[in-house]
C-alpha positions as CSV (number, residue, x, y, z in Angstrom):
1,X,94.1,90.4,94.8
2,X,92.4,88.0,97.2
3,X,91.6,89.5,100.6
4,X,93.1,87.3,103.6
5,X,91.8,88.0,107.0
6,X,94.5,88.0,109.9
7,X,93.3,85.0,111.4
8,X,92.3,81.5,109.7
9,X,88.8,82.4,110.6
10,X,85.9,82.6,108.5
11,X,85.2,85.6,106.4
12,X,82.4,87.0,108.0
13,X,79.6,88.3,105.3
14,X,80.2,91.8,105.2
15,X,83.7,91.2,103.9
16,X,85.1,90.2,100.1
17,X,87.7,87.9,99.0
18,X,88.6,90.8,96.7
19,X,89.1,94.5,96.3
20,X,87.5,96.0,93.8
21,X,88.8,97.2,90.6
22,X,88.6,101.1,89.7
23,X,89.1,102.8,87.0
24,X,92.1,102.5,85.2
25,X,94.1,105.8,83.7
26,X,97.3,106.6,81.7
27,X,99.7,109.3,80.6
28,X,101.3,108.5,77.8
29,X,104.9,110.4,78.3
30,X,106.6,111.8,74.7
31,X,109.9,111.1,75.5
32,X,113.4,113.4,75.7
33,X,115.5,112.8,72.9
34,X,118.3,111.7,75.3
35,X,116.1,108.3,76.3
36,X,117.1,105.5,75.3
37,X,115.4,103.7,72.8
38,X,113.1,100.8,73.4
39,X,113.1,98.7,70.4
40,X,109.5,96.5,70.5
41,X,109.6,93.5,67.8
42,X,107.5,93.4,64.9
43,X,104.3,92.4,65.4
44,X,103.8,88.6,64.3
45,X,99.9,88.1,62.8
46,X,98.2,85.1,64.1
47,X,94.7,83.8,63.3
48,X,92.6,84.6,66.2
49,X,89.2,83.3,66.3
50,X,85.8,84.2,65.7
51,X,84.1,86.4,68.8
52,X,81.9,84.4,70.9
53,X,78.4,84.7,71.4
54,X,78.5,87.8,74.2
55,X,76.7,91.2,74.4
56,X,78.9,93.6,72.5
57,X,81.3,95.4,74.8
58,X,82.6,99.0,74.0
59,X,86.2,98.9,72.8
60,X,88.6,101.9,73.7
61,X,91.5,103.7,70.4
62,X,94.6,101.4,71.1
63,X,97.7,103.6,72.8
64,X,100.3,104.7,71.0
65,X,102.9,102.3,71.0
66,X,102.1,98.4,70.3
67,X,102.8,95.1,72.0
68,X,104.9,92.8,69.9
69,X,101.9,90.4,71.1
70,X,99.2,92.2,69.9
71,X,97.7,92.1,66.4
72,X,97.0,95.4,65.0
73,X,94.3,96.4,64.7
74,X,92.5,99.6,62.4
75,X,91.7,102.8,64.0
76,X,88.8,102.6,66.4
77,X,87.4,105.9,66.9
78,X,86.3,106.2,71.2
79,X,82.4,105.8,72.2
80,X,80.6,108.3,74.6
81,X,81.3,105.1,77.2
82,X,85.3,105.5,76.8
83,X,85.1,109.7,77.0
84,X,83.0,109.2,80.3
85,X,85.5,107.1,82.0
86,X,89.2,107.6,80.7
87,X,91.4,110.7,79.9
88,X,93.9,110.1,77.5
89,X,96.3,113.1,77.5
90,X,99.6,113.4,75.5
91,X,102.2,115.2,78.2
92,X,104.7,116.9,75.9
93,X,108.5,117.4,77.0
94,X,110.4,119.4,79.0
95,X,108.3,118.5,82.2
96,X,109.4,119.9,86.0
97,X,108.0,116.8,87.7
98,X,106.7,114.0,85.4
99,X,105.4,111.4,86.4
100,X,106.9,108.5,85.1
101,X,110.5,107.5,84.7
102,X,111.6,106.2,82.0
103,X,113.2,102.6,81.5
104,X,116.9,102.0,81.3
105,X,116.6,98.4,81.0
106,X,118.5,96.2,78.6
107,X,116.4,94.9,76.1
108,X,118.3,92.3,74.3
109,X,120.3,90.6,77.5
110,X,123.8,88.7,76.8
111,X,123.6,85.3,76.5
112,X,125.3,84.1,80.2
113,X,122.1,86.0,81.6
114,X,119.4,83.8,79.6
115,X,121.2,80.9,80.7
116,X,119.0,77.8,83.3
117,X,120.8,76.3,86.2
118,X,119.8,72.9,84.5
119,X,117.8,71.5,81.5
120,X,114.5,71.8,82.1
121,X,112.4,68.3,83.2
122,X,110.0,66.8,80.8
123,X,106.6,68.4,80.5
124,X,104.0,65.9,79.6
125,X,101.0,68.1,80.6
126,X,99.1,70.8,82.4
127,X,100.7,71.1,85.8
128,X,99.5,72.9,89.0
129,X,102.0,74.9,91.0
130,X,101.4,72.9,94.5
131,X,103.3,69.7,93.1
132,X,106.8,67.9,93.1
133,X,106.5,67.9,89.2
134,X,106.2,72.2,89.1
135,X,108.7,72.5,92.3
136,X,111.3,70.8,89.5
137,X,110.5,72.5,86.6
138,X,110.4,76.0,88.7
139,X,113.6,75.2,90.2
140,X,115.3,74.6,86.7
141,X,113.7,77.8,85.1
142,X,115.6,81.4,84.0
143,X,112.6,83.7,84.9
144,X,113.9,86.8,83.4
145,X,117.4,87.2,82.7
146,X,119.5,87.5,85.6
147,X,120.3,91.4,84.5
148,X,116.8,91.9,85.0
149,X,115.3,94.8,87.5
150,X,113.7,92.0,89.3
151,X,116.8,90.2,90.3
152,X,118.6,93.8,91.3
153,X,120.5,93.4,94.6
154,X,119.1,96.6,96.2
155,X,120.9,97.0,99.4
156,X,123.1,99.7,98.6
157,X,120.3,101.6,96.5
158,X,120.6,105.2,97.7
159,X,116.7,106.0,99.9
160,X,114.3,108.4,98.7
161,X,114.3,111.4,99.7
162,X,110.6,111.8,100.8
163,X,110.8,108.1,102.5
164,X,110.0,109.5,105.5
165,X,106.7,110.6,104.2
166,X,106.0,107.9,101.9
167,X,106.0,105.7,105.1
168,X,104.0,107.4,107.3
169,X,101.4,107.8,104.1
170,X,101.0,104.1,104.0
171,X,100.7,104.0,107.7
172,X,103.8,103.8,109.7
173,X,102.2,101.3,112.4
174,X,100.2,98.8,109.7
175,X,101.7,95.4,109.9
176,X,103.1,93.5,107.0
177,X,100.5,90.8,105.6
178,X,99.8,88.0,102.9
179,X,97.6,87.2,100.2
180,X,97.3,83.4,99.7
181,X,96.0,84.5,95.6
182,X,98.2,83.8,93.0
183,X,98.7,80.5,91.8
184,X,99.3,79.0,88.5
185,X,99.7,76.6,86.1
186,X,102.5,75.0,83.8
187,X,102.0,73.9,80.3
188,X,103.7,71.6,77.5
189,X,104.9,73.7,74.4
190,X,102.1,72.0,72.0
191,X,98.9,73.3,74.8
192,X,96.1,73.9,72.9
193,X,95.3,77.1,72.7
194,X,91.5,78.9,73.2
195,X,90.1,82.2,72.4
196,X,89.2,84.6,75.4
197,X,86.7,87.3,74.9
198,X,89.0,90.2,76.0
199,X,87.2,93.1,77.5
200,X,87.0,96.2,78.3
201,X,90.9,96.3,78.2
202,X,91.0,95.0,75.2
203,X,93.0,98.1,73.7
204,X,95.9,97.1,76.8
205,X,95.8,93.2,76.0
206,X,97.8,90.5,74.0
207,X,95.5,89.2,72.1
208,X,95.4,85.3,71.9
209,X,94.2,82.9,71.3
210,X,96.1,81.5,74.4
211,X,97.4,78.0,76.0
212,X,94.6,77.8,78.9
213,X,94.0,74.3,80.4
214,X,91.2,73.0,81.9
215,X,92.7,72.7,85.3
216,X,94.3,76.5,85.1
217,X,93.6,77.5,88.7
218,X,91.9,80.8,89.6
219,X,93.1,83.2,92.5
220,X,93.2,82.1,95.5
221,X,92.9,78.2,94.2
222,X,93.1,75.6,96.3
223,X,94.4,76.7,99.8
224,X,92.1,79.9,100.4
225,X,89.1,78.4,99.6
226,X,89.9,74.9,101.1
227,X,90.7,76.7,104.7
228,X,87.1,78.6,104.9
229,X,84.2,76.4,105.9
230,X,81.9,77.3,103.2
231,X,83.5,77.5,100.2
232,X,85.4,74.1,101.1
233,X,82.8,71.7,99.0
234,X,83.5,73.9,95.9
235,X,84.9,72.5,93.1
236,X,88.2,74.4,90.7
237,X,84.9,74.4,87.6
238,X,82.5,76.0,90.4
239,X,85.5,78.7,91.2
240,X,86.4,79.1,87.4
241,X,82.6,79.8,86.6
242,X,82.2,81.6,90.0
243,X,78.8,79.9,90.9
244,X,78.7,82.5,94.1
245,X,79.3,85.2,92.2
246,X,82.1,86.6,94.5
247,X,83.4,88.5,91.8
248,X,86.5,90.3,92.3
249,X,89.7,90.4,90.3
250,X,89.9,86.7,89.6
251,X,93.6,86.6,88.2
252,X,94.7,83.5,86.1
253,X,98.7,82.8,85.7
254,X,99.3,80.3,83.1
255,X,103.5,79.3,82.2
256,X,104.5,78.2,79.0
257,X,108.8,77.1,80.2
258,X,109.7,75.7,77.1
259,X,108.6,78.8,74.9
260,X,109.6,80.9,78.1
261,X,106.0,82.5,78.1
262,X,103.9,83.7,80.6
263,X,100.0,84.5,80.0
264,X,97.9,86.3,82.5
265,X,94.2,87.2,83.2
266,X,92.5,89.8,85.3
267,X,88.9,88.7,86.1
268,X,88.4,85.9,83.9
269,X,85.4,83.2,84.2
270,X,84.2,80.2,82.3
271,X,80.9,80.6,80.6
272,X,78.7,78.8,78.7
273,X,79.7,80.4,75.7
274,X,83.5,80.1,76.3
275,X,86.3,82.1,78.7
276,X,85.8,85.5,78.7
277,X,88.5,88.0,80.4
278,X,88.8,91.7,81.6
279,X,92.4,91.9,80.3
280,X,95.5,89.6,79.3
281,X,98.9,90.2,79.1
282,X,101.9,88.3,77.5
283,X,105.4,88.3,78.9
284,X,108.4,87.0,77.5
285,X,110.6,85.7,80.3
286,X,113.7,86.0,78.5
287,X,113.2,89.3,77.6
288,X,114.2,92.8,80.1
289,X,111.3,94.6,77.9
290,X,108.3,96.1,79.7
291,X,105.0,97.0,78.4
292,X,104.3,99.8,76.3
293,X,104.2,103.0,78.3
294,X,100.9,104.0,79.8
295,X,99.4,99.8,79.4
296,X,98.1,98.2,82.1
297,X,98.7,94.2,82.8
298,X,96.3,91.8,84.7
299,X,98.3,93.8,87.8
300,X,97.0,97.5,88.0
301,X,101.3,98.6,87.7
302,X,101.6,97.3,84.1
303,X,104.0,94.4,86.0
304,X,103.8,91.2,85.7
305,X,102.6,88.8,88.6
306,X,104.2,85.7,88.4
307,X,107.9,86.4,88.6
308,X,107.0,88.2,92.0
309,X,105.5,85.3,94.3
310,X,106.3,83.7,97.1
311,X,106.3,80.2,96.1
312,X,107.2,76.8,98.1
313,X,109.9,75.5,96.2
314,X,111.8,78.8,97.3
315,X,111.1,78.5,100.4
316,X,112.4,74.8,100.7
317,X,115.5,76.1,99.0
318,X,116.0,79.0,101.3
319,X,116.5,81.2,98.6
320,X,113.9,84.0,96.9
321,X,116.3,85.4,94.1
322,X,113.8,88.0,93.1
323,X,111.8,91.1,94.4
324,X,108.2,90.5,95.5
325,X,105.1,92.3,94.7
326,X,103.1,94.3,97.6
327,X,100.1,96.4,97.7
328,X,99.0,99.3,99.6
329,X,95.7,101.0,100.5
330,X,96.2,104.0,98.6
331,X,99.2,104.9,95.8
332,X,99.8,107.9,93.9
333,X,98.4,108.7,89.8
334,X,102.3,108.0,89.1
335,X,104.3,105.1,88.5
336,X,107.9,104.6,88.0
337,X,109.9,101.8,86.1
338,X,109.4,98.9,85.6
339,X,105.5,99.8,86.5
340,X,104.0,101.5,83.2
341,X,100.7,102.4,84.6
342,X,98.5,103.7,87.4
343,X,95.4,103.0,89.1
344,X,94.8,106.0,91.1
345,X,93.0,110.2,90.8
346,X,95.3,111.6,93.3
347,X,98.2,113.5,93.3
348,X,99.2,114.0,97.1
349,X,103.5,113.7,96.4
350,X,103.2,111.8,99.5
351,X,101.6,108.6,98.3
352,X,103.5,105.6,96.6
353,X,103.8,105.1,93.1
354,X,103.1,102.2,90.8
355,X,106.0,100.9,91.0
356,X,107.9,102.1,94.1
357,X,110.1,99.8,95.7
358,X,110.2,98.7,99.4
359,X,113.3,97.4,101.0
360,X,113.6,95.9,104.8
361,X,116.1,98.0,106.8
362,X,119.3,96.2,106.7
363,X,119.6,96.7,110.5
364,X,116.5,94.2,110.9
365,X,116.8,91.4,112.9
366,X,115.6,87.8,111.9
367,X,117.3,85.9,114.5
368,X,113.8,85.2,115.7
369,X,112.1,84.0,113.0
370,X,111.7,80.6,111.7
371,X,113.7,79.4,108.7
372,X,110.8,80.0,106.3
373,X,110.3,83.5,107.2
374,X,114.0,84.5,107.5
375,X,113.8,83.5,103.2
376,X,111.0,86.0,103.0
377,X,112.7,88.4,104.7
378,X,116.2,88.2,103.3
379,X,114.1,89.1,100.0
380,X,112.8,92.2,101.2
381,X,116.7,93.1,102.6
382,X,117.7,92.0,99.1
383,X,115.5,93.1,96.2
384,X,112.5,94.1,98.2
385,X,109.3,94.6,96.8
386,X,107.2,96.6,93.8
387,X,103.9,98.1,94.7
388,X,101.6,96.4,92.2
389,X,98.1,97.3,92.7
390,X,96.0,99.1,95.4
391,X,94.5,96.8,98.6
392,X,92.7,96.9,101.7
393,X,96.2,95.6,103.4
394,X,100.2,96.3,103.4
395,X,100.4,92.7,101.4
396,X,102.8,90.3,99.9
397,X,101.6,87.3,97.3
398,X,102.5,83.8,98.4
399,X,101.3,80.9,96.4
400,X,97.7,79.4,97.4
401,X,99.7,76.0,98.1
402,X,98.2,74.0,100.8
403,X,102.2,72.7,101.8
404,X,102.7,76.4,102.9
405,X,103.3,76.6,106.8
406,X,101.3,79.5,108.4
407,X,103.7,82.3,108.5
408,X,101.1,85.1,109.1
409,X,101.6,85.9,113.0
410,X,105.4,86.0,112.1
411,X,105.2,88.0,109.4
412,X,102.7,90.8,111.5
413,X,105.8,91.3,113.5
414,X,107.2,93.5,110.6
415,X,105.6,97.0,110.4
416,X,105.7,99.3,107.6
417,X,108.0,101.9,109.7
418,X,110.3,98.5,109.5
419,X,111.1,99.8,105.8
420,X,112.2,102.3,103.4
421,X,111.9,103.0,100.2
422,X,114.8,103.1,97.5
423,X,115.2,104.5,93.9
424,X,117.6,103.1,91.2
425,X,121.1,104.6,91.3
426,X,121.7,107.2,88.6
């Protein structure tokens, strides 16, 4: 997540265009017999390339279950490293209070749901999200079938019952705010694909090798940096080999249409001996499955990023058909469906969950706001938004696109005590 001050001003030194990442953890959850069963495709093997020429980084067992992305690997027994800094703990059934809840998502969706509002345009080459060309193609693209949990109507979802609490945890008074972080890029069906030194989530990530253009934009690229003074001169190959050495989590979205795939990267940089990654996920977007229970993603919730950003082309439309993504200063060592992990050591019942959805009060009014804001809104009213990962700010993801008006003093005029937060209907 890129942190965006709530002015247009200049970071001042003491601040970072990042949060930090902390250390990940995961229950893996045996589940009831009366779950319903997920089932994950068989693993296709593909020929990954050699390692490159790096220090060698300590490699964690692989969970339980397996990605259909992944190639499997042979038992890799845990080093004093992983014992030190991750707890791995079977949680056996019946439990009073677990901590997950388990999917009830379709996995194999019915054809009408899979279906585009029109053929997709041509795609001759890499192409960057703040164009005409990507508006088009994003406009003609299923992402996710339209049964998916993202494209849930929640406005009659019944409200938690601890709300109330959940609110007030998050801070009842802290304003709503944007990240300008997460943009992307599109790719023809025959990209060339690299290899990616994956690590240390290696045991979480889809292993490649993966489509990854030159021009694949990191976090935050162009609009962030291209609106504060000194990082204005830099160019997209100074960000992707982070010459300052900002650091922070560095996400990389890369969209594959014609394949209906979507590849992303948690603190990736070029170096001179190739791209190297922390983690990478794989998503099918025609698919309603998640990943397996207890993995992480390039987002801390196991989610994916993509599907859940504000991007121009919707707002041109008037229309976000999809929930967004938000994070929060401090969530919960829980997560609920569709999240499958959790970045976080406590346990106070009070805190959000990986996971937990927010939904604007129906009673809201937007009369006031502009045209472009009234879209964001009318999300939030309609499938409101997943907690994804833990930040400095109560946030929502809009494109970095440099056609993007200014929405932030309209958007501080929404408070957290503006929401609530909903659970699935039994």
């Amino acid at each position: 997540m890129v942190f965006l001050p709530s002015a247009w001003s200049e970071l001042g030194p003491e601040s970072s265009l990042t949060n930090k990442p902390i250390d990940f953890h995961s229950t893996i959850l045996v589940p009831q017999p009366a779950i319903p069963t997920v089932i994950i495709p068989k693993a296709v093997p593909v020929n990954v390339p050699s390692g490159m020429d790096t220090a060698p980084q300590p490699t964690r067992p692989p969970a339980s279950s397996n990605s259909p992305f992944r190639v499997k690997p042979g038992p890799i027994p845990p080093t004093a490293h992983d014992l030190a800094s991750r707890t791995v703990k079977i949680v056996a059934p019946p439990l009073p209070n677990p901590v997950t809840t388990p999917a009830t998502i379709p996995v194999e969706p019915p054809p009408a749901a899979l279906a585009t509002t029109k053929p997709l345009p041509p795609i001759l080459r890499p192409t960057l999200f703040d164009t005409p060309e990507a508006d088009a193609i994003l406009a003609a693209m299923q992402i996710f079938p339209t049964n998916n949990v993202w494209h849930a109507d929640v406005r009659h979802w019944p409200v938690h019952p601890n709300s109330p609490n959940i609110l007030t945890a998050v801070g009842s008074a802290r304003r709503l705010d944007f990240n300008l972080d997460m943009g992307f890029v599109i790719v023809p069906k025959d990209a060339s694909r690299v290899s990616i030194h994956i690590a240390p989530y290696d045991a979480e990530s889809d292993l490649g090798p993966y489509p990854l253009p030159e021009n694949v934009p990191i976090e935050g690229w162009p609009a962030l940096f291209k609106r504060i003074r000194r990082y204005r001169e830099l160019t997209l190959d100074d960000v992707q080999r982070d010459v300052l050495n900002q650091g922070g989590d560095r996400h990389a979205i890369v969209v594959d249409p014609t394949a209906q795939k979507l590849y992303e990267f948690f603190s990736i940089r070029k170096t001179l001996q190739g791209w190297q990654a922390a983690q990478a996920s794989i998503f099918d977007l025609s698919s309603n499955a998640l990943r397996p229970d207890g993995w992480t993603s390039a987002d801390a919730a196991g989610l994916p990023i993509f599907p859940a950003v504000v991007r121009y082309d919707e707002l041109v439309r008037g229309e976000i058909d999809h929930a967004l993504r938000v994070t929060v200063p401090r969530t919960r060592k829980a997560y609920v469906a569709p999240a499958t992990h959790y970045a976080s050591s406590l346990t106070d019942v009070n805190l959000p969950r990986m996971g937990e959805r927010f939904r604007l009060r129906a009673n809201y009014d937007l009369s006031k706001f502009s045209p472009e804001v009234q879209t964001i809104l009318n999300a939030l009213k309609k499938h409101g938004a997943f907690v994804a990962d833990n930040g400095a700010i109560f946030a929502i993801s809009i494109t970095p696109d440099e056609r993007m008006p200014n929405v932030l003093d309209e958007l501080n005029r929404v408070t957290v005590a503006d929401f609530e937060i909903v659970t699935a209907p039994e």
